[in-house]
Backbone as CSV, one residue per row, in Angstrom:
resi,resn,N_x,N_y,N_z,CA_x,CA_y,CA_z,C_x,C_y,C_z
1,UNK,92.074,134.654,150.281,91.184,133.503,150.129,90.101,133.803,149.099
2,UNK,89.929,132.881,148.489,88.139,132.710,147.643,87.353,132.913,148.287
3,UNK,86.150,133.967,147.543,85.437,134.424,148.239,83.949,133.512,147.492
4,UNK,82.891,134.001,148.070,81.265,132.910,147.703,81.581,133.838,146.165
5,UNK,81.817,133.828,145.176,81.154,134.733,144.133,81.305,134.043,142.790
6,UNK,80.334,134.328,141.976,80.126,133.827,140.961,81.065,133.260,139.807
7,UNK,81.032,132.167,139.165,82.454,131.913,138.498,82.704,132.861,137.836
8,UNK,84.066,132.965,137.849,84.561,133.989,136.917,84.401,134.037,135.914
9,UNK,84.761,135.103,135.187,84.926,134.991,133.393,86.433,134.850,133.418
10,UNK,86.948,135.340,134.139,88.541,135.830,133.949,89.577,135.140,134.675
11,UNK,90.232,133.777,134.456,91.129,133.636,135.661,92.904,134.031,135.251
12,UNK,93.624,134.705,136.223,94.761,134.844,136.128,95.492,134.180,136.623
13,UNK,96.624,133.757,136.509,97.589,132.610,136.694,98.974,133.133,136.230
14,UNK,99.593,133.283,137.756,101.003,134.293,138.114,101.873,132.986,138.281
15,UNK,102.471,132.394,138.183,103.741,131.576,138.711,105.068,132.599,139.088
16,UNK,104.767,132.511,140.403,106.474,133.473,140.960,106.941,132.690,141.638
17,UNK,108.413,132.302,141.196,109.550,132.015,141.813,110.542,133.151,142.231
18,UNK,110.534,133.138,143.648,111.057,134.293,144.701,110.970,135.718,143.684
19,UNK,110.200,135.895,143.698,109.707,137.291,143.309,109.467,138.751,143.741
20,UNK,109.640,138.770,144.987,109.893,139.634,146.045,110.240,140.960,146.028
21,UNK,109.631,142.084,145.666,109.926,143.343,145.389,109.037,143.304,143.812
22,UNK,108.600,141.940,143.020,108.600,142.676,141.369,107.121,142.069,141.558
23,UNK,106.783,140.992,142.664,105.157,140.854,142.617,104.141,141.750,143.184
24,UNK,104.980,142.672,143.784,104.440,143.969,144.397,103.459,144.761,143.085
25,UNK,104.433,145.152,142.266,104.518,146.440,141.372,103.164,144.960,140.517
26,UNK,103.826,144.226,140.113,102.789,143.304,139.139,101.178,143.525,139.583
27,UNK,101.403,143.032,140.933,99.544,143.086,141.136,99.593,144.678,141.415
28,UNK,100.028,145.556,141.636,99.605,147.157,141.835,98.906,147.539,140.313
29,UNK,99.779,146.664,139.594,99.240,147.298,137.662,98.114,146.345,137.582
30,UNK,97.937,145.358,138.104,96.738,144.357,137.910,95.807,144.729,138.328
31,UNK,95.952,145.623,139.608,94.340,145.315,140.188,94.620,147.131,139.998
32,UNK,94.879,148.171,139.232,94.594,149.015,138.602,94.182,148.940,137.474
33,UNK,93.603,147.830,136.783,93.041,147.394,135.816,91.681,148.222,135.304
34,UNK,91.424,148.557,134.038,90.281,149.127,134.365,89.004,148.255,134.161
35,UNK,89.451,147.282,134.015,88.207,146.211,134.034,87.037,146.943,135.120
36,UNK,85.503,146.428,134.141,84.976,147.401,134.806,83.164,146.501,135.564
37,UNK,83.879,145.103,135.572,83.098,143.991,136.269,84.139,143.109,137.209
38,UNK,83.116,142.597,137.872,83.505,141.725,138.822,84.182,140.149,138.132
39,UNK,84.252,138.763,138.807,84.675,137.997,137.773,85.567,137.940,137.253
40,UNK,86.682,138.155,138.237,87.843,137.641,137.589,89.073,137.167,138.952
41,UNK,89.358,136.289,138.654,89.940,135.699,139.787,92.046,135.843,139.539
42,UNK,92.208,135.563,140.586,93.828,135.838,140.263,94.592,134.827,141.371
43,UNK,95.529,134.149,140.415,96.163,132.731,141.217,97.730,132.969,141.035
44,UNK,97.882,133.396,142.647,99.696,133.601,142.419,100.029,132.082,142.938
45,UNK,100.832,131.589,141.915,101.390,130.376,142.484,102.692,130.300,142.438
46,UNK,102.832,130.500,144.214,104.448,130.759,144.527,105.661,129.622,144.351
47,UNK,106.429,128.917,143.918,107.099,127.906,143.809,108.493,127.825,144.194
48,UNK,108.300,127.147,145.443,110.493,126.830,145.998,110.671,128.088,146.311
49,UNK,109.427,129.159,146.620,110.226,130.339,147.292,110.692,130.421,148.314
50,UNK,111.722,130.859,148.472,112.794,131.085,149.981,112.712,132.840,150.489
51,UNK,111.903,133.217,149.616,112.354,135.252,149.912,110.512,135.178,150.564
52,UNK,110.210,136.614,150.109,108.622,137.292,150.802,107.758,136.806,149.974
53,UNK,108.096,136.114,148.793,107.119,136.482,147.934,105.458,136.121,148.275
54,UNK,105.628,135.273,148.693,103.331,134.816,149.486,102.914,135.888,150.501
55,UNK,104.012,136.434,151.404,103.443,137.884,152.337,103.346,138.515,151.586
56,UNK,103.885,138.826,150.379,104.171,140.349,149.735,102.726,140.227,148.678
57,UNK,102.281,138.759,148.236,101.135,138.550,147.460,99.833,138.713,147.949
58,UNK,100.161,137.573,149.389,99.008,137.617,150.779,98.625,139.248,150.871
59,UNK,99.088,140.184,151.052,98.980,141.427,151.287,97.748,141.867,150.535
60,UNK,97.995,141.246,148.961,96.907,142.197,148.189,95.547,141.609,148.417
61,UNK,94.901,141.327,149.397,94.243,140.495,149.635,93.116,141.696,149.978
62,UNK,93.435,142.814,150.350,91.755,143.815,150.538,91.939,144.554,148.889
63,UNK,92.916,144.471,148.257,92.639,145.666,147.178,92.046,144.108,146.172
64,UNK,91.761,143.416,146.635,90.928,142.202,145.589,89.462,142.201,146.136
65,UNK,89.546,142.174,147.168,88.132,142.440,147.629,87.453,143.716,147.352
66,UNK,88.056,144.592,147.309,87.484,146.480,146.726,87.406,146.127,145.440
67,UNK,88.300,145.514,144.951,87.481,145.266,143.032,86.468,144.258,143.140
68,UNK,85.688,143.551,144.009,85.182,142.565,143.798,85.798,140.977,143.348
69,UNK,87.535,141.295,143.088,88.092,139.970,142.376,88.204,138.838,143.420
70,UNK,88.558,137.950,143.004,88.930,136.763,144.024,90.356,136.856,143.541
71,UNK,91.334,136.053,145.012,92.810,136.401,145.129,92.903,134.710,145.981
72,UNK,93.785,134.154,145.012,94.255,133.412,145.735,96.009,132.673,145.639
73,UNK,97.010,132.541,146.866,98.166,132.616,146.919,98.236,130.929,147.136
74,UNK,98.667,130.452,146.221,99.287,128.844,146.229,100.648,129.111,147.048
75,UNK,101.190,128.096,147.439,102.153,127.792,148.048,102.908,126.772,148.229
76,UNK,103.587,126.543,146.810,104.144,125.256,146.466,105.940,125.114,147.088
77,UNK,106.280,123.646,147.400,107.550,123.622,147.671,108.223,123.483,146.488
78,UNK,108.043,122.843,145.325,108.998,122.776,144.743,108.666,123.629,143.655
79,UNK,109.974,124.127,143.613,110.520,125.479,142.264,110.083,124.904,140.772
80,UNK,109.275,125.223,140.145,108.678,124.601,138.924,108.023,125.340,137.857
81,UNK,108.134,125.968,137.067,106.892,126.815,136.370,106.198,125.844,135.774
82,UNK,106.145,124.805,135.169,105.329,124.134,134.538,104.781,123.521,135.777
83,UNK,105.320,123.208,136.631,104.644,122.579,138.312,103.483,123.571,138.607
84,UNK,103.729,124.760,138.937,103.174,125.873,138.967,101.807,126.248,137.785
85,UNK,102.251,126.439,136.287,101.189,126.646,136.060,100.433,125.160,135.986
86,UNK,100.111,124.066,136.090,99.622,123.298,136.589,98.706,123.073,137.812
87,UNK,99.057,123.853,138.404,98.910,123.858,139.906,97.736,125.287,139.985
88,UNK,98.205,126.256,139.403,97.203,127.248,139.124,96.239,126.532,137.911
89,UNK,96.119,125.936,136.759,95.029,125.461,136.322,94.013,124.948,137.250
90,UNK,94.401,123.710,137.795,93.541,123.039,139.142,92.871,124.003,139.582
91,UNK,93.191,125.358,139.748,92.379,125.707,140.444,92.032,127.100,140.039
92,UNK,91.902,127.453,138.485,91.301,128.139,137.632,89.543,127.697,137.175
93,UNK,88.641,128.799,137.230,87.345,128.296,136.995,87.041,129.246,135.615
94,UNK,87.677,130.189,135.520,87.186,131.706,134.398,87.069,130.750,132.761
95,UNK,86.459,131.282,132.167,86.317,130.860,130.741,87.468,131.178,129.735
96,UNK,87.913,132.428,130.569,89.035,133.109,129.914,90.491,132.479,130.762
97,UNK,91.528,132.393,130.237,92.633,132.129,130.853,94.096,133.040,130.371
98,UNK,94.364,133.578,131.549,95.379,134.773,131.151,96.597,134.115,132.244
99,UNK,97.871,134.328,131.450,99.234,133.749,132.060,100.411,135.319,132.319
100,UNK,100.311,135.189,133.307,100.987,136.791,133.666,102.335,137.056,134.646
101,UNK,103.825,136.786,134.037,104.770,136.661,134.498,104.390,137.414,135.748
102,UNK,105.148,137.286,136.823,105.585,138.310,138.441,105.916,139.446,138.330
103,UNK,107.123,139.250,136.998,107.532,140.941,136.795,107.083,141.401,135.657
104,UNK,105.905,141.448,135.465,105.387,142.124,134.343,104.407,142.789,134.674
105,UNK,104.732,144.193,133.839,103.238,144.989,135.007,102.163,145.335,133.481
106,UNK,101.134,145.328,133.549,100.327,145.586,132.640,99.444,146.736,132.187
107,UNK,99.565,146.975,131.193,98.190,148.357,130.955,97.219,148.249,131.409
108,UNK,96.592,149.191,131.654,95.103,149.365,132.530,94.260,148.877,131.698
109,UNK,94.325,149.194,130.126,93.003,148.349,129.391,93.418,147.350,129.125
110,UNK,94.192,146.373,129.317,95.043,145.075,128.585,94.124,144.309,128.700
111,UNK,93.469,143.696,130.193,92.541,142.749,130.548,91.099,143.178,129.730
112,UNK,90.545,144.311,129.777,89.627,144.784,128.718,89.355,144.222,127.296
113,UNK,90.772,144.371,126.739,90.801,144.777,125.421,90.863,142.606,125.159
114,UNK,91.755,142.083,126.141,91.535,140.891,125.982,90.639,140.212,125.817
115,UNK,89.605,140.197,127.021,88.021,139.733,127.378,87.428,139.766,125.970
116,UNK,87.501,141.247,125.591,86.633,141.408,124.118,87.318,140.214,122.838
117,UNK,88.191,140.398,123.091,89.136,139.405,121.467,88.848,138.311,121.935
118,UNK,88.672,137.917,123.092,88.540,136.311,123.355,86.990,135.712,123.741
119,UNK,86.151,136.780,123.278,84.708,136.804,123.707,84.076,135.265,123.063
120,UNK,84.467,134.929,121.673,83.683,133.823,121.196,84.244,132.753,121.720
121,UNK,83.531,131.673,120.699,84.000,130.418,120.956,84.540,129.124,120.361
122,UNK,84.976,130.230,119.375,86.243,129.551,118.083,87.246,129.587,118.861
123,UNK,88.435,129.066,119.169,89.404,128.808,119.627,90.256,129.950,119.288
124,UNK,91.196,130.946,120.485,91.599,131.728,119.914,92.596,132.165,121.744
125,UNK,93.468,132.916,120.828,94.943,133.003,121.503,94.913,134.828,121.300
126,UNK,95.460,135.726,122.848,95.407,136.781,122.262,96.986,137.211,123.496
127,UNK,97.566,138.526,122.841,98.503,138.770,123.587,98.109,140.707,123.468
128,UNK,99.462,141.269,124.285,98.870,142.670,124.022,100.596,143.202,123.240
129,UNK,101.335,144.377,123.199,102.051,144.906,122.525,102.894,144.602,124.082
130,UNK,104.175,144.118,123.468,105.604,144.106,124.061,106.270,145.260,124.181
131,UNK,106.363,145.826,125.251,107.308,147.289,125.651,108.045,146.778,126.792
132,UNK,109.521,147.217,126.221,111.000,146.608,127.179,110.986,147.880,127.856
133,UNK,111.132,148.502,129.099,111.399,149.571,129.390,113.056,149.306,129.754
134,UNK,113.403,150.751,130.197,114.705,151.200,130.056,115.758,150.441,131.199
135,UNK,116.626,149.462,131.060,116.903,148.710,132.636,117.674,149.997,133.170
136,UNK,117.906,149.562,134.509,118.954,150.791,135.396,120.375,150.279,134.343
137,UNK,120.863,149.203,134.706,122.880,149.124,133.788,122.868,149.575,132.775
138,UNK,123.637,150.309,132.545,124.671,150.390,131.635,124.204,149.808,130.314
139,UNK,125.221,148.891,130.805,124.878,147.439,129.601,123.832,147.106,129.000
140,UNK,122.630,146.565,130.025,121.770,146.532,129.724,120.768,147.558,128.816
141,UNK,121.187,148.693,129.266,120.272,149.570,128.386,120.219,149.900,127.445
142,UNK,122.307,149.501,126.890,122.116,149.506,125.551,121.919,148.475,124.241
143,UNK,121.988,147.372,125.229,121.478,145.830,124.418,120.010,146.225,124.359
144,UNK,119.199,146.520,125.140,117.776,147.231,125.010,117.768,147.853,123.809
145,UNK,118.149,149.046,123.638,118.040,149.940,122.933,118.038,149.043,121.215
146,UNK,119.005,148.274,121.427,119.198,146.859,120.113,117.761,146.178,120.296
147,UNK,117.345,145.549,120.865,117.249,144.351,121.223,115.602,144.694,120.939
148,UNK,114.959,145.902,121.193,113.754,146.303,121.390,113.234,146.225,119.312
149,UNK,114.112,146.413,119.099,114.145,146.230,117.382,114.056,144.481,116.160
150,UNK,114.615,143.800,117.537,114.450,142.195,117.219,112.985,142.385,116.233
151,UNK,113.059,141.641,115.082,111.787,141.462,114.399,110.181,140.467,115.200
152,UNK,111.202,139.921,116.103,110.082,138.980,117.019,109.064,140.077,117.946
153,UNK,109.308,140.884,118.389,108.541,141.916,119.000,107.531,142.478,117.937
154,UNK,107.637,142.312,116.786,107.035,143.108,115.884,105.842,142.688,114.882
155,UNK,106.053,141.503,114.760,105.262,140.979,113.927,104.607,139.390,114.432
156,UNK,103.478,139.603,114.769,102.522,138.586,114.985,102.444,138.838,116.517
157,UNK,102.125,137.724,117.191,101.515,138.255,118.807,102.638,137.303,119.114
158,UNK,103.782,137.888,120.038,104.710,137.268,120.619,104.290,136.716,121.904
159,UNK,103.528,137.730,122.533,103.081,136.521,123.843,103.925,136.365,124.852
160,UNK,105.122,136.798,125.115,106.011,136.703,126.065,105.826,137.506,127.392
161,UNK,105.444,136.621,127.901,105.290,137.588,129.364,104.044,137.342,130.285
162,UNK,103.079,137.793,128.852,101.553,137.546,129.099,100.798,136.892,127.730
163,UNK,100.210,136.128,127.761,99.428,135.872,126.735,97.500,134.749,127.642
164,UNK,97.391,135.410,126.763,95.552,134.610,127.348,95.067,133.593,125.878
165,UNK,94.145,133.126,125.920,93.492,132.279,125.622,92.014,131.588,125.957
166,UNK,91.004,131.604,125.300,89.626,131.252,125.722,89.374,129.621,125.714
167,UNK,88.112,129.093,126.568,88.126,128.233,127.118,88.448,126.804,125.617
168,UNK,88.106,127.235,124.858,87.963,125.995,123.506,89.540,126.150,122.837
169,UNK,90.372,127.455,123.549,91.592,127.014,122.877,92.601,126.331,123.775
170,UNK,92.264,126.721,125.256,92.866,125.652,126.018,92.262,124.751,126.258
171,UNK,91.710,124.167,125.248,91.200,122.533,125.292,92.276,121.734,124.951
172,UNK,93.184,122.574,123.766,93.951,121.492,123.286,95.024,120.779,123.637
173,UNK,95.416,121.606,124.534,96.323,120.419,125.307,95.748,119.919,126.685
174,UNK,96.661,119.436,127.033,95.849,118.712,128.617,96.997,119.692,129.505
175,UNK,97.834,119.028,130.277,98.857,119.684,131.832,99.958,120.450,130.486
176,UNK,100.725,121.236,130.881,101.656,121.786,130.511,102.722,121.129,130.686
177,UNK,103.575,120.622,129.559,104.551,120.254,129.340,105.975,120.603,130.367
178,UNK,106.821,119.716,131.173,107.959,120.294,131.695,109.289,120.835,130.740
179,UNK,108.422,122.145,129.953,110.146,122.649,128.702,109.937,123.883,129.342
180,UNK,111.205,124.393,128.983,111.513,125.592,129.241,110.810,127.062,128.578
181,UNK,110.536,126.481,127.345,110.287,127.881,126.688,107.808,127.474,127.111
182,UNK,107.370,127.662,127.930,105.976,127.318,127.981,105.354,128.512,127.279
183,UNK,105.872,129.652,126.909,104.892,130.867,126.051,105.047,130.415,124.691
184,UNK,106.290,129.697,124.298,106.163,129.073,122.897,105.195,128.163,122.687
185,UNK,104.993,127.554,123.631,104.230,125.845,123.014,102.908,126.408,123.456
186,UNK,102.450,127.931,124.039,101.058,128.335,124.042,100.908,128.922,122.956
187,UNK,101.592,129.481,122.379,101.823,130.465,120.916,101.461,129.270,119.772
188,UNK,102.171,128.837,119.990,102.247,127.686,118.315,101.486,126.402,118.629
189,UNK,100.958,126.009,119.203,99.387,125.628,119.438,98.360,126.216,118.605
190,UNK,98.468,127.619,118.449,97.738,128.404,117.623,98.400,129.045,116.019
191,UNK,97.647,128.500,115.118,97.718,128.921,113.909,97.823,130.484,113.805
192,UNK,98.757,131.282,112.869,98.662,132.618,113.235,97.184,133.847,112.735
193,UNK,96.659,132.906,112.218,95.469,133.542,111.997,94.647,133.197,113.330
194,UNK,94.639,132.407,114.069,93.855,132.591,115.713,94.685,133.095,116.368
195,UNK,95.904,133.846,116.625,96.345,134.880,117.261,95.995,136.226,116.788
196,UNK,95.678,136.263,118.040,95.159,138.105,118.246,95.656,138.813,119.049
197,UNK,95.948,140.465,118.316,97.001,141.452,119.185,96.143,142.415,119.199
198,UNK,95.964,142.518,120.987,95.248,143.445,121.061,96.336,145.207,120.706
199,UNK,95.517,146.225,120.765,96.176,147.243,121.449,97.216,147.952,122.454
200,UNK,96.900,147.402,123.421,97.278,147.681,124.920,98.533,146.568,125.126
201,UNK,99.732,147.390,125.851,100.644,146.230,125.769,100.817,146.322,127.625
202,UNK,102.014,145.795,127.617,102.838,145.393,128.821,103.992,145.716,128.983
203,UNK,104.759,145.739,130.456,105.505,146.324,130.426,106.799,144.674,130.777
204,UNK,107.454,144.605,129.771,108.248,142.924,129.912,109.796,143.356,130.030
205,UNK,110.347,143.120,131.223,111.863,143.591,131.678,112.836,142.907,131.040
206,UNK,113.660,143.240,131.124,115.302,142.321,130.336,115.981,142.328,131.731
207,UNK,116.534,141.363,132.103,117.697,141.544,133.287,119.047,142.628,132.905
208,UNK,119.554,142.687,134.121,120.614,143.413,134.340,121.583,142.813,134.756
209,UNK,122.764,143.763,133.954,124.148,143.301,133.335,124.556,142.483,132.687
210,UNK,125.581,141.811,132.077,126.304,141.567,131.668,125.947,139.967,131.290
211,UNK,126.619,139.694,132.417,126.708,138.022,132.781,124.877,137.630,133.055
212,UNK,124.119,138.154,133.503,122.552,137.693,133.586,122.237,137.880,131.733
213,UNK,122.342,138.477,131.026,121.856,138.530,129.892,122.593,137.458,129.618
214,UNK,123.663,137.211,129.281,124.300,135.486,129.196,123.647,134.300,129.453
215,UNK,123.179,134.358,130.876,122.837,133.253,131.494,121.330,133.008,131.219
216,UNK,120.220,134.439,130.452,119.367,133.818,129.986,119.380,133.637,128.801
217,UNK,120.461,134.455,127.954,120.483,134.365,125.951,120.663,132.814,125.992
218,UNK,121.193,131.825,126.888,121.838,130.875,126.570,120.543,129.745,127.606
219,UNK,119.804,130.061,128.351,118.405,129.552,128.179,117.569,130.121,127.433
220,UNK,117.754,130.550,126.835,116.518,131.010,125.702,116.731,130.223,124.630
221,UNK,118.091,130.348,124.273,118.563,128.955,123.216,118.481,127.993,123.500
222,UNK,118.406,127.088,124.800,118.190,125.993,125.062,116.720,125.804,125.129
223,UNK,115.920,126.505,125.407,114.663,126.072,125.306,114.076,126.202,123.070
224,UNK,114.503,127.052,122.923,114.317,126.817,121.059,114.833,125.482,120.824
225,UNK,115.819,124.846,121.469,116.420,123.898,120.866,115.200,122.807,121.117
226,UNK,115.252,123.211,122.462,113.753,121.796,123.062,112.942,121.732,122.456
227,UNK,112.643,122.811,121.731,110.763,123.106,121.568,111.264,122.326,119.901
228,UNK,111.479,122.925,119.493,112.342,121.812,117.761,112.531,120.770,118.231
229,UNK,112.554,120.058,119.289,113.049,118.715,119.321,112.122,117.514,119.627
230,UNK,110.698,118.758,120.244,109.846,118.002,120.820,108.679,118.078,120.338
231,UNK,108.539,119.451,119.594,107.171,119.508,119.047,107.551,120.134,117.450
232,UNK,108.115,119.443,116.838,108.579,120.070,115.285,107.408,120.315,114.494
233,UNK,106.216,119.808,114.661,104.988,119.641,114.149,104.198,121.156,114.134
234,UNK,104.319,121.350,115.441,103.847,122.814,115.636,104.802,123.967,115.194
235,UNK,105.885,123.878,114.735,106.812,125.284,114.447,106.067,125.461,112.583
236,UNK,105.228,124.911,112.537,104.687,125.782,110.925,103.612,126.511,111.731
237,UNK,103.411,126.908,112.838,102.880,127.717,113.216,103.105,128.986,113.600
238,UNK,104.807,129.239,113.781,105.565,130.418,113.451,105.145,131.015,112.864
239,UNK,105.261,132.196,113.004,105.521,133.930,112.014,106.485,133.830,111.422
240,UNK,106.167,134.296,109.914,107.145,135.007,108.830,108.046,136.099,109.303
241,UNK,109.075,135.952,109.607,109.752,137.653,109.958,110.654,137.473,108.616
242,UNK,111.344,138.949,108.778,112.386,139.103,108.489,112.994,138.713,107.979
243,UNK,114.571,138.386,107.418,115.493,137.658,107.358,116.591,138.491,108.228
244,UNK,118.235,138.223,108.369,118.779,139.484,109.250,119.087,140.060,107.911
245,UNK,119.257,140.161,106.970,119.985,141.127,105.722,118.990,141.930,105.501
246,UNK,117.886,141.717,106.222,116.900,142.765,105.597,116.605,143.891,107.352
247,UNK,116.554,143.142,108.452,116.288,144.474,109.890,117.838,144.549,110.119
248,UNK,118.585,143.591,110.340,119.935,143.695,111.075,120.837,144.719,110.765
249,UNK,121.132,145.502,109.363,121.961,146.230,109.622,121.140,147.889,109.148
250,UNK,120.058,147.463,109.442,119.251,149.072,109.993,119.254,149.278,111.430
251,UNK,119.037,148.133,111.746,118.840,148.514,113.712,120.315,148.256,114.177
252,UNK,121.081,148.206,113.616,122.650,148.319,113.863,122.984,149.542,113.919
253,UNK,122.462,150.558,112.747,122.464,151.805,112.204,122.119,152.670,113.446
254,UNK,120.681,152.260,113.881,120.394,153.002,114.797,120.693,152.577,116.247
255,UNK,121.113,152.243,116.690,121.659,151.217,117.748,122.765,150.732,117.972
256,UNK,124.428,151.760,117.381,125.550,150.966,117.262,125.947,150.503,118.200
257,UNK,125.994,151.148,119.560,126.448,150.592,120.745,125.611,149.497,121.461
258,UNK,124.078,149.454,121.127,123.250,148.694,121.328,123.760,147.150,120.937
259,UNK,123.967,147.064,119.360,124.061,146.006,118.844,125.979,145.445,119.140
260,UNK,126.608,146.455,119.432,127.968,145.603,119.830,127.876,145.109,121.407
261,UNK,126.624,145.529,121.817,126.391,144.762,123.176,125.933,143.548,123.214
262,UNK,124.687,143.784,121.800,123.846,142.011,121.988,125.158,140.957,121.600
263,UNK,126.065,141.597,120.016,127.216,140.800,119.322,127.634,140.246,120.876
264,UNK,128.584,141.252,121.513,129.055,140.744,123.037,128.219,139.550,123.393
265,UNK,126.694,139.564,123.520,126.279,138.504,124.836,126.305,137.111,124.053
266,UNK,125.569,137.639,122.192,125.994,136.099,121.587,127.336,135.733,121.449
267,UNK,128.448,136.291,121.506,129.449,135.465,121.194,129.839,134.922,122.875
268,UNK,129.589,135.145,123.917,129.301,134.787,125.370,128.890,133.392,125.423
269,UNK,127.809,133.275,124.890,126.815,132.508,125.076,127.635,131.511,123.986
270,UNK,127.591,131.751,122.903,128.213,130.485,121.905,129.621,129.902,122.187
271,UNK,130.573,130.924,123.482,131.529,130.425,123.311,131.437,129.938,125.200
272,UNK,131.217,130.257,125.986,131.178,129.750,127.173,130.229,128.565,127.431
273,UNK,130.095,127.851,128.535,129.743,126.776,128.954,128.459,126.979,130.051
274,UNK,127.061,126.609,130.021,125.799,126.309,130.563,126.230,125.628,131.595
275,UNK,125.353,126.305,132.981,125.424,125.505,133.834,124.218,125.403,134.096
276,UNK,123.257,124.903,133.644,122.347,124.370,133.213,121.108,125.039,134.880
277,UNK,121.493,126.033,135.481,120.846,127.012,136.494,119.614,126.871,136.232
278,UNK,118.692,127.501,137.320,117.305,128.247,136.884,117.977,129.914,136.721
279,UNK,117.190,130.617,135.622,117.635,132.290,135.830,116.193,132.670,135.300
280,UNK,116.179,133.653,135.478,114.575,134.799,135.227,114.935,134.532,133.189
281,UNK,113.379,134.140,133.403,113.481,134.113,131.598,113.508,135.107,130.712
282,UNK,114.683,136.076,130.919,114.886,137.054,129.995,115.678,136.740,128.590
């Protein structure tokens, strides 16, 4: 529960859908934060969960009170992330606004290093450094080993996972849109000169095996397709990368088995059929 204490500077906003075992480890890296004030609040908003996930959140409820934070567990019926972060805005007060997947665990200075980049009051967007760690499969570890080389990890603030924003840059929209890809349309909202990368990254998972890397390569493409379809206005707000003739057949080089894994999941994905599921947005 909310406790009497002063508005925050800091509000966090978790949307977990059945999350159960990965919202554990998330708030263990959160509230090991080294943030080193009070003022900052944290909103798990559980959605259409059927597993532990609100006991397993409910729990962290004294290690929020030993930091001084406020902790509070929504408890929505229907399965939604845009329902969800909606639902955690309502009831965000911090100046600062930070969006922090379930399974993403974070560096100890991340929230630090944020606060500072987002201190003024020019409108401004900040993320921290993207680190895939190693999955348990097989498979997976060696599409990783590829995949960690994508030029999108590398250049400009990708934002996937976690990204924050101060109070004058989430002015500009109103509720969050119901699309799939919602770290894009927070990203490209912002011109890439008001994105800021801090230091300190995160730790952002890839699913495991085979057929799950399928089932999200092929929502990940469906949400690019949305976001072009709906907001074409904002994609000159993209990053310059790459082209593939210029990373693709270096990180092939170093990554051969890596990259005949990702080849595997795109030709999966381009040649099999969407069943248009919810899956973890990897």
């Amino acid at each position: 529960m909310l406790t009497d204490h002063a508005r925050p500077s800091l509000s966090i906003i978790i949307p977990a859908h059945n999350e159960a075992g990965m919202i554990g480890p998330c708030l263990d890296a959160l509230f090991a934060s080294d943030w080193s004030d009070g003022g900052v609040e944290v909103i798990v908003v559980a959605n259409g969960c059927s597993d532990a996930t609100v006991p397993e959140a409910e729990a962290y409820a004294g290690a929020a009170q030993a930091r001084g934070w406020q902790l509070q567990v929504l408890d929505l019926v229907e399965g939604s992330k845009p329902g969800a972060l909606n639902a955690g805005e309502r009831t965000a007060t911090g100046d600062i606004r930070a969006y922090l997947d379930a399974d993403v665990q974070i560096d100890p200075r991340l929230l630090s290093e944020i606060s500072g980049a987002l201190a003024g009051d020019t409108p401004a967007y900040a993320s921290g450094r993207v680190q895939i760690p190693s999955p348990h499969n097989a498979f997976s570890r060696a599409y990783a080993r590829f995949y960690r080389q994508v030029p999108f990890f590398h250049h400009g603030v990708p934002g996937c996972g976690f990204f924050a924003m101060n109070r004058a840059g989430r002015a500009r929209w109103g509720d969050w849109p119901a699309i799939i890809s919602d770290d894009t349309f927070a990203r490209l909202n912002f011109a890439p000169a008001e994105r800021i990368a801090v230091k300190a990254g995160y730790c952002w998972p890839i699913v495991e095996g085979f057929g799950a890397l399928v089932k999200v390569r092929r929502r990940q493409d469906r949400g690019v397709r949305e976001f072009a379809e709906r907001y074409p206005a904002l994609l000159v707000n993209d990053d310059t990368r790459p082209g593939a003739c210029a990373w693709l057949p270096r990180a092939a080089l170093r990554a051969p088995v890596g990259f005949l894994a990702y080849v595997a999941v795109a030709i999966a994905v381009r040649t099999g059929k969407s069943s248009g599921e919810w899956t973890r947005g990897r």
